[in-house]
C-alpha positions in Angstrom: 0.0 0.0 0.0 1.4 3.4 -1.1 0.2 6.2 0.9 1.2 10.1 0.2 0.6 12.0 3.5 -0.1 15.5 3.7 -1.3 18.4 6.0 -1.8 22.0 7.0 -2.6 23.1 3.7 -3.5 26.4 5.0 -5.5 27.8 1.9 -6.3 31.2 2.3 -4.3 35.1 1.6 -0.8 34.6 0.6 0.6 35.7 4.2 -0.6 32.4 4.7 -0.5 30.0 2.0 2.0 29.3 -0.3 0.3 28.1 -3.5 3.2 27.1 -5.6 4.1 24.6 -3.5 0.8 23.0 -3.2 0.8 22.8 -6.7 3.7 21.4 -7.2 2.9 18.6 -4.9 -0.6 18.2 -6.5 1.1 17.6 -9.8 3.7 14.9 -7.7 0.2 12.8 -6.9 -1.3 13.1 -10.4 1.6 11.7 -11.7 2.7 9.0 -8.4 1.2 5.8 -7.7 -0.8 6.3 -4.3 -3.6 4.0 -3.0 -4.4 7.1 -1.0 -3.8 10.2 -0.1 -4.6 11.5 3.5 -5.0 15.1 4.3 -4.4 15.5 8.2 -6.3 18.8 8.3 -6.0 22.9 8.2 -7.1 22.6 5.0 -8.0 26.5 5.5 -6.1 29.3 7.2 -9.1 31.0 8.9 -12.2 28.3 8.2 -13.8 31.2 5.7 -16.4 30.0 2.9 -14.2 31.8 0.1 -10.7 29.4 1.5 -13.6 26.3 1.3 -14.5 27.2 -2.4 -10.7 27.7 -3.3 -9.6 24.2 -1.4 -12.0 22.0 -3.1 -11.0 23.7 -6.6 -7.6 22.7 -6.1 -8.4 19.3 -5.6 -11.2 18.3 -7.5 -8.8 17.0 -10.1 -7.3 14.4 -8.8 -8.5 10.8 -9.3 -6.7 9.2 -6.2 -8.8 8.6 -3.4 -7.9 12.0 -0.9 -9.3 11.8 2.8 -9.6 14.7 4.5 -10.0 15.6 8.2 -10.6 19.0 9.9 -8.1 20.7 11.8 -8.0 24.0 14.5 -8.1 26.7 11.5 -10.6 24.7 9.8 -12.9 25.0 12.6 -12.9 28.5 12.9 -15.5 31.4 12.3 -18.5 28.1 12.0 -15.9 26.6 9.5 -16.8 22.7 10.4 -20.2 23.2 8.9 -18.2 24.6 5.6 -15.7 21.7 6.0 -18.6 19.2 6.1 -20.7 20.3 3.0 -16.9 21.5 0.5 -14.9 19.3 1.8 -16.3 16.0 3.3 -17.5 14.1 6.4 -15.0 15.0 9.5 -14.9 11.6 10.9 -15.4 8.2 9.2 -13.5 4.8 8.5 -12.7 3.5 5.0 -11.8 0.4 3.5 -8.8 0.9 0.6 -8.0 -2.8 -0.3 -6.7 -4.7 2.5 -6.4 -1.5 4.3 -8.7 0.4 7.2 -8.3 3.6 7.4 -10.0 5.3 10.6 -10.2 9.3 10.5 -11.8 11.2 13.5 -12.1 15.4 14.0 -9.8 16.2 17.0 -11.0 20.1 16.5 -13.5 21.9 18.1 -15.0 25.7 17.6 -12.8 28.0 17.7 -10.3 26.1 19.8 -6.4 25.5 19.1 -6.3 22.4 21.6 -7.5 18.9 20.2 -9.9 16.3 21.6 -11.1 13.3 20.9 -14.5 13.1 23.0 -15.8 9.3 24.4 -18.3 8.9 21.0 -15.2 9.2 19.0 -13.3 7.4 21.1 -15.4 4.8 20.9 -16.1 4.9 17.2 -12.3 4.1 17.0 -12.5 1.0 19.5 -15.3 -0.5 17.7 -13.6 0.0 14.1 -10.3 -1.8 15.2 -12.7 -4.6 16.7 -14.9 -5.4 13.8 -11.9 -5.1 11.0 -9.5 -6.6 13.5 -8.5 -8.9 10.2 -7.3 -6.3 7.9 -4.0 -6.6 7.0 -3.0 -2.5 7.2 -4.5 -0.3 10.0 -4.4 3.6 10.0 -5.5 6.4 12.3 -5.6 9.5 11.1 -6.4 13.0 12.9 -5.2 16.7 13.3 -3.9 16.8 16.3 -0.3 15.7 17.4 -0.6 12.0 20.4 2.9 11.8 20.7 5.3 15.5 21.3 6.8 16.9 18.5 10.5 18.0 18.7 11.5 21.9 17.0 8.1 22.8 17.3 8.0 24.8 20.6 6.2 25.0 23.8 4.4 22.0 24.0 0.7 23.4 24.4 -1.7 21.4 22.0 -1.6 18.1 22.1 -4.8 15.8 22.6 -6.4 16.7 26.2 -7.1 12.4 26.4 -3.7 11.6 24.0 -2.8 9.0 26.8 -6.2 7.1 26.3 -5.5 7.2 22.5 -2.2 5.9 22.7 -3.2 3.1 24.9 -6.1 2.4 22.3 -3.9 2.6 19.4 -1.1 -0.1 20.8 -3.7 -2.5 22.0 -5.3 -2.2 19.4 -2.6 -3.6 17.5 -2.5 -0.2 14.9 -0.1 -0.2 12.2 0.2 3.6 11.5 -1.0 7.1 13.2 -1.2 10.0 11.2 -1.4 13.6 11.7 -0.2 17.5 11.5 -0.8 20.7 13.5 2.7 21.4 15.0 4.3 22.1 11.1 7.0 19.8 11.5 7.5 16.1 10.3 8.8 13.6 12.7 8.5 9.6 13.4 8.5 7.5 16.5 7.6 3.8 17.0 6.3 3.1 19.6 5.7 -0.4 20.2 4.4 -2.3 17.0 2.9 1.6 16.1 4.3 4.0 13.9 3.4 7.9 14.8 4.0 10.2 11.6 3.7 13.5 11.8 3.4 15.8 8.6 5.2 18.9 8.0 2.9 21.9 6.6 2.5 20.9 2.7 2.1 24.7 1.7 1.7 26.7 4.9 4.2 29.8 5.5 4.9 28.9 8.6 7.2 26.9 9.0 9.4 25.9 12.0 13.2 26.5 12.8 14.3 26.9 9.0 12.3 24.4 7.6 10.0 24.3 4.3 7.4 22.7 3.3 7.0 18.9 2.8 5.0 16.0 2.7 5.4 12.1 3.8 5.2 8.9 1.6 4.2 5.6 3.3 5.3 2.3 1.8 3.4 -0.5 4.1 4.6 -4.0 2.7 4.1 -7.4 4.1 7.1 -7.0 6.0 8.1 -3.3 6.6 7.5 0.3 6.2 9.1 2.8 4.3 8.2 6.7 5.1 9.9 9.1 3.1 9.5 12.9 4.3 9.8 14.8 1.2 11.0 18.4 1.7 10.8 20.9 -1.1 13.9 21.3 -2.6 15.8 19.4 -0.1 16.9 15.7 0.3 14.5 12.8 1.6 15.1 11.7 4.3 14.0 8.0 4.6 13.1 5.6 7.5 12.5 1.6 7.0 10.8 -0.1 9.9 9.9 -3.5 10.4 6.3 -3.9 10.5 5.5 -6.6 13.4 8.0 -7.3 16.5 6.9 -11.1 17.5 8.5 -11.0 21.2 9.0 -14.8 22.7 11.7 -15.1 25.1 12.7 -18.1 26.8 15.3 -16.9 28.6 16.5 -13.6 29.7 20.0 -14.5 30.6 21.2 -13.2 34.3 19.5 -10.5 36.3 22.4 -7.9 36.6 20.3 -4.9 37.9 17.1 -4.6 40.1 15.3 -1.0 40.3 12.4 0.1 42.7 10.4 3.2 40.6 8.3 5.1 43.0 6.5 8.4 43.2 4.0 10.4 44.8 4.3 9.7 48.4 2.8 12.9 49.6 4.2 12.3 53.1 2.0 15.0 55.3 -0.2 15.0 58.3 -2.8 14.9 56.5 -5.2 12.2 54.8 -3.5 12.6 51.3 -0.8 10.5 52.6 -2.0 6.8 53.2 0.6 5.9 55.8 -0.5 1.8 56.0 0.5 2.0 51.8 3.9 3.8 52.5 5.1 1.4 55.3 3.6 -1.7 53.6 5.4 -1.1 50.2 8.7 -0.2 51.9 8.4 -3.5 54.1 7.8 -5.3 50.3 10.7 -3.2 49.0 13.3 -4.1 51.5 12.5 -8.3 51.0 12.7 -7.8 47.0 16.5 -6.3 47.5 16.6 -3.6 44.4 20.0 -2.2 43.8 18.6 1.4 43.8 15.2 3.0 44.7 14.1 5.8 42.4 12.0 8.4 43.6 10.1 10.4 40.2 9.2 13.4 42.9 5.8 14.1 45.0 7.9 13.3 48.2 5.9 15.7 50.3 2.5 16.7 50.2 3.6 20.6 50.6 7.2 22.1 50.9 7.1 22.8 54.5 9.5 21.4 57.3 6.8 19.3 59.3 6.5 17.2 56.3 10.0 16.8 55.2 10.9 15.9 59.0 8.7 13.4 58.5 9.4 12.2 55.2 13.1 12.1 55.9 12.7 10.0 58.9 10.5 7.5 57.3 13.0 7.5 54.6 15.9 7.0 56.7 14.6 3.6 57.9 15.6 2.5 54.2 19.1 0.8 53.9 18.7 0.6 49.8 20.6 3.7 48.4 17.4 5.9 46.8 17.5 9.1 44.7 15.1 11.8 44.3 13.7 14.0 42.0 11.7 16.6 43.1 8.2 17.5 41.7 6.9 21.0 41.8 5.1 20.1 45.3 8.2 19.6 46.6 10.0 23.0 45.9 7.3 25.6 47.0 6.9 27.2 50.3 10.0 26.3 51.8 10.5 23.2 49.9 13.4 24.9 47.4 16.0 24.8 50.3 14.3 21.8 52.2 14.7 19.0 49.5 18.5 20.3 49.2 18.8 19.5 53.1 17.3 16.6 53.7 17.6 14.7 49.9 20.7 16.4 48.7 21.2 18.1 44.9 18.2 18.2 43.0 20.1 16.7 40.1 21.0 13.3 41.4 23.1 10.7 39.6 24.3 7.2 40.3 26.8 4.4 38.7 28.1 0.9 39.7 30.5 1.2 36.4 27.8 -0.5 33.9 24.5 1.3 34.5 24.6 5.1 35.1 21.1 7.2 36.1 21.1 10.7 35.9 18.4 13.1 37.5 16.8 16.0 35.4 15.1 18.8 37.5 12.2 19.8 35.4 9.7 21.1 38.0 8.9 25.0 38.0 8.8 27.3 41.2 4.9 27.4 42.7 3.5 25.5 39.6 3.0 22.6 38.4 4.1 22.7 34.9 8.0 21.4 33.8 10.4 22.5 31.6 14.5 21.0 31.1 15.0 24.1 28.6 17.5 24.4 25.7 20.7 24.2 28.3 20.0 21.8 30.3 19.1 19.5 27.8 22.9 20.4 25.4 23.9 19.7 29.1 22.5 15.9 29.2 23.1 15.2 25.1 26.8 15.7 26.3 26.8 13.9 29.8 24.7 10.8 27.9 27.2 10.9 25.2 30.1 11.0 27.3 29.1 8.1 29.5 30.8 4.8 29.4 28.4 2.5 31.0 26.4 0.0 29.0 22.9 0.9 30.3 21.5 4.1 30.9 18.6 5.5 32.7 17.1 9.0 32.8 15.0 10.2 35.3 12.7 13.1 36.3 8.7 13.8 37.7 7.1 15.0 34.2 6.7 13.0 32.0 7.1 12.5 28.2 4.5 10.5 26.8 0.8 11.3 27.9 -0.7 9.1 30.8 -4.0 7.0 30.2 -6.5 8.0 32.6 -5.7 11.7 32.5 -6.3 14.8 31.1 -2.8 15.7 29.3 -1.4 18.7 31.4 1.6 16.5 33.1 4.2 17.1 30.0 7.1 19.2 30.0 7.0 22.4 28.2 9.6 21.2 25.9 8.7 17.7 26.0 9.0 17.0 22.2 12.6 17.9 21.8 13.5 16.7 25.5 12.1 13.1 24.5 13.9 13.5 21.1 17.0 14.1 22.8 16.7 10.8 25.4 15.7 8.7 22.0 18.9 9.7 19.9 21.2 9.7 22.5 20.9 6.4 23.3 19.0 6.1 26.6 17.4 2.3 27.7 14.8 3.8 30.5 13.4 7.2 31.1 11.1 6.9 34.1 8.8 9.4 35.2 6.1 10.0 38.0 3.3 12.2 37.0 -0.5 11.5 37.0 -0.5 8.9 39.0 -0.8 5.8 36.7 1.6 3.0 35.8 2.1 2.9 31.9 5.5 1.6 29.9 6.1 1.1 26.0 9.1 1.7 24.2 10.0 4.7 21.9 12.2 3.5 19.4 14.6 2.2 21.5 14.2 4.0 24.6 11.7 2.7 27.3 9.4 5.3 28.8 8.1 4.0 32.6 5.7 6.4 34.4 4.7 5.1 38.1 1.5 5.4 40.0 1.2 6.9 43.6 3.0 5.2 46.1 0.9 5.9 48.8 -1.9 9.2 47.8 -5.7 8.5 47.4 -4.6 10.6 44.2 -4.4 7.7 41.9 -6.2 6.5 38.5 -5.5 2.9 38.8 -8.0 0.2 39.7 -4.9 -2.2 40.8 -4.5 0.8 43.6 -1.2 2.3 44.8 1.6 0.5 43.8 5.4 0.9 42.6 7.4 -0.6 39.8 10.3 -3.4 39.8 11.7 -3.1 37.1 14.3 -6.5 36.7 17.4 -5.6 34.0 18.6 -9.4 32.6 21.5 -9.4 30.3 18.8 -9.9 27.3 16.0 -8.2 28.2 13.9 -5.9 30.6 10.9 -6.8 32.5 8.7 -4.5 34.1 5.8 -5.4 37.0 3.8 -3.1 38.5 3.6 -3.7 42.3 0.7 -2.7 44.9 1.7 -0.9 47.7 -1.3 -2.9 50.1 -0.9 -5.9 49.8 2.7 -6.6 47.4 0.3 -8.6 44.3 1.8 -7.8 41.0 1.4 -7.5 37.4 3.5 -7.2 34.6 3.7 -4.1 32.2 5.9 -5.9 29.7 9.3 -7.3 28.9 11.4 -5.7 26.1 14.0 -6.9 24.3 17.6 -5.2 25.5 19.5 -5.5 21.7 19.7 -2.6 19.8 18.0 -2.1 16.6 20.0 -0.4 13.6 19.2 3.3 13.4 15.8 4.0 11.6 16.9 7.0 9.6 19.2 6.8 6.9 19.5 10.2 4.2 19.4 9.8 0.7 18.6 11.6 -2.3 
């Protein structure tokens, strides 16, 4: 199946839309061989009825099969009635050979964040169920799941893009699709392939870049995406389609790791001190090399509570480092976590695995940033380091949480995760929203734990940490509750590294 990708079309005045280029690409599909193209919305700069009329001019002429979807400009001044009766239906699922194709509106009235509400949600659920035998699966929307790096503040991804990525890998999806942030860029994650389209004829474009599209080549046993840049090399990624993991043995356990966070240690009845002293007790017999703290130590940043917290703490033999969550800097907290924990930067190495603390919470708020410094800073420490394995950690995290309405990312999060993935990193844990999740990005395996010991949680398994068991050939990670020490197991990933997924060529 040949698919061309495009998006952010931006039709309208030419401060906005650079015609030329959509032409140009036009012609490129007239003249290709595409089973499809997919248009991941702002087909219009401003949603007006004269951009509508000038859109569906431009492509009437084609004869491949184009699906569009509406996107944040689209839906502007009442444009989703406009988008519905020039352009097409805003959501629906199509069958294209042995190929479904699912597309859903992630825009709402004159809104620039995205949304996929519990209808649509469920539209996609169903779809996946009832053509659960085609070969080729796609999802296609507007809106960005997964952080996109050189695109700036990190502001508008999907408000439920954790729920939608859990969908997506259960539901055994081959590729994602979509636009919005103007700039192309691939993850796999898991057995799913996130593509994001640069704008195809939009004038904005971001840090130097120009306009471009993406074509997808799915074949029975990989996928090749080219991203096409105007006047520029492709650059070109094959990915293996499937990853059948069977492992019958793991080899020796050389490194066990207790990931924790969220104790809110207080006075008060957001700390669940039964949780906090059972888990520990379960902690100590399950000997862990190191104890990880992802931040939330304290309810509040005042001394009573880190008095407290240090001297339940201190009853722990297993070495333990911290990272401190925004909680645990205010009030006082700034110079009390430096007391009682030490830096808030914390690193640790036995020779073969190194972990190295990022401070990414933000004075009397609970947003994060690592911010362009700090994060040439860790490219050259990560770099630089010898050992074999290598863990990141820090309390915001990267990839949105199920259960929870995506405010928990780092300001920067698209070019902090793009950093951990090209530098080489094995585990990035992380401790925000209260809700165990782990898949692999690329390489790189993203771990968020659950509340230790805080009725703040979103897990029916209740408050629990993660063990996370490093064998010489793999790495397998359980989610532990904090009551009563029962367990189940997030997944086990393969520890051999795959060949770079990028190559250039012209």
């Amino acid at each position: 199946m040949r698919i061309l990708h495009i998006s952010d079309t931006h039709v309208g005045s030419e401060a906005h839309f650079n015609e030329p280029s959509l032409v140009t690409i036009i012609e490129e599909i007239m003249n290709g061989d595409f089973d499809v193209v997919i248009h991941t919305g702002d087909v219009t700069q401003t949603g007006m009825l004269s951009e509508y009329e000038k859109a569906r001019d431009l492509f009437s002429g084609l004869k491949t099969p184009v699906i569009f979807m509406p996107g944040n400009h689209d839906a502007r001044a009442g444009g989703l009635e406009l988008f519905e009766k020039y352009i097409g239906p805003p959501n629906g699922i199509r069958e294209i050979g042995d190929a479904l194709i699912i597309y859903v509106n992630s825009a709402f009235e004159d809104g620039n964040e995205g949304r996929v509400g519990m209808v649509k949600f469920n539209m996609i659920k169903d779809a996946l169920n009832e053509y659960s035998d085609k070969r080729v699966k796609v999802l296609a929307m507007h809106h960005h799941i997964i952080p996109v790096p050189l695109s700036g503040r990190e502001r508008n991804i999907l408000l439920n893009a954790g729920d939608i990525l859990d969908l997506v890998i259960k539901g055994d999806v081959d590729l994602v699709l979509s636009g919005h942030r103007h700039y192309p860029n691939l993850y796999r994650i898991e057995n799913t392939v996130f593509i994001n389209a640069g704008t195809v004829s939009g004038t904005k474009t971001r840090y130097g870049d120009v306009n471009s599209m993406n074509i997808i080549e799915v074949g029975e046993d990989g996928q090749r995406i080219v991203t096409r840049r105007i006047g520029r090399r492709d650059e070109i990624a094959s990915l293996p389609r499937k990853d059948k993991r069977v492992y019958s043995y793991f080899g020796k356990r050389v490194f066990r790791v207790v990931h924790m966070s969220n104790t809110f240690i207080s006075d008060t009845n957001a700390f669940l001190e039964v949780q906090f002293k059972n888990a520990m007790a379960k902690i100590c017999e399950l000997s862990p090399d190191i104890i990880v703290h992802c931040g939330g130590i304290v309810r509040e940043g005042i001394p009573l509570y880190y008095d407290k917290a240090f001297e339940l703490f201190s009853e722990c033999e297993i070495p333990i480092v911290f990272s401190p969550a925004g909680r645990d800097i205010n009030y006082l907290g700034y110079h009390l976590f430096q007391t009682y924990f030490g830096p808030f930067e914390q690193e640790f190495s036995n020779g073969e695995i190194l972990f190295l603390g990022l401070y990414s919470p933000q004075y009397d708020s609970l947003s994060g940033s690592i911010g362009a410094f700090e994060r040439r800073n860790l490219e050259e420490r990560l770099n630089k380091a010898k050992e074999r394995t290598k863990v990141v950690f820090l309390h915001h995290n990267v990839l949105p949480v199920p259960h929870s309405r995506e405010k928990g990312l780092l300001e920067d999060s698209g070019d902090v995760l793009k950093t951990l993935v090209d530098s080489g990193v094995d585990l990035v844990l992380t401790g925000t929203s209260s809700h165990a999740n782990a898949a692999m990005v690329n390489d790189a395996i993203v771990v968020n734990a659950n509340s230790l010991s805080s009725p703040y949680q979103r897990s029916l398994f209740g408050n629990s940490f993660n063990l996370i068991d490093i064998y010489e050939g793999a790495i397998a990670i359980s989610e532990v509750n904090s009551l009563w020490g029962n367990r189940r197991l997030l997944g086990i990933w393969d520890r051999r590294r795959a060949p770079a997924p990028f190559d250039r060529s012209s």
